[in-house]
Phi, psi and omega in degrees: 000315170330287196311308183275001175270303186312300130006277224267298192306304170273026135268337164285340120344310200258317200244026114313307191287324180301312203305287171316325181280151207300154153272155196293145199249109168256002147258359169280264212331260192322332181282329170268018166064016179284139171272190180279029176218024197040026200249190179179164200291105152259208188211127176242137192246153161278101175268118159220166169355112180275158192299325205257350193318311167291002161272001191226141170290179182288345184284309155350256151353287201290333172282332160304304167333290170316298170308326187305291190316314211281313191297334170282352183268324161317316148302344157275299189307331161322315223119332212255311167261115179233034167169146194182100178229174162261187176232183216268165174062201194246028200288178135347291193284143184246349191193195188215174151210115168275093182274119191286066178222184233243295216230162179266002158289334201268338175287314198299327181280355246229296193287017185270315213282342183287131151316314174273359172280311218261009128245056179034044168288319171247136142222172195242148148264166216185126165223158165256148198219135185254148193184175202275121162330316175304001195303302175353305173278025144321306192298328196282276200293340166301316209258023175257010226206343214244100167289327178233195173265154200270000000 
């Protein structure tokens, strides 16, 4: 009896649990472009250093930074970029871009419109990267979670 209350406990248990979790949407999934494991293709850019960084003053620079900046929120709001940072010190690598596109021709015409790619301030490497459909939705939870603007 013992065995079977216990039994009994931990299936009822397992299908609480099975239960909470959300079911599968299968029109948010086509609308974020998911397969059948909810992931999909993205192009992730390599932001590094640029050839040219030392041609420009610093006042210079920091108004390229301002276009860097502007193209990217532009580019969010598009759609098309849906993660996009720098890392911490002063290395080579200087950031990341997650691109919501198909091909690396296609990230590649994309990152042509940053100001700091077209003076070489930035360059980019391009990999395609498989990874979860949900990214998209971040920028919605970024921008409840963010006081200011970048």
């Amino acid at each position: 009896m013992k065995n079977f209350l216990l039994l009994l406990f931990i299936l009822l248990s397992s299908t609480l649990i099975c239960n909470a979790q959300k079911p599968y949407d299968p029109e948010l999934a086509k609308q974020l472009g998911a397969d059948e494991y909810g992931m999909k293709k993205y192009v992730i850019a390599f932001l590094y250093r640029g050839d040219r960084t030392a041609e420009y003053s610093a006042e210079e620079r920091a108004e390229f930074q301002k276009g860097h900046l502007a193209n990217i929120t532009r580019l969010a709001t598009e759609g098309k970029l849906v993660l996009a940072g720098p890392f911490f010190g002063n290395e080579e690598l200087r950031g990341l871009f997650f691109f919501n596109v198909e091909t690396v021709a296609e990230a590649e015409s994309l990152t042509e419109s940053d100001p700091s790619i077209q003076a070489g301030i930035l360059k980019m490497e391009m990999k395609e990267w498989y990874g979860s459909a949900a990214l998209p939705l971040l920028m919605e939870w970024q921008s409840k979670i963010a006081k200011e603007d970048i």
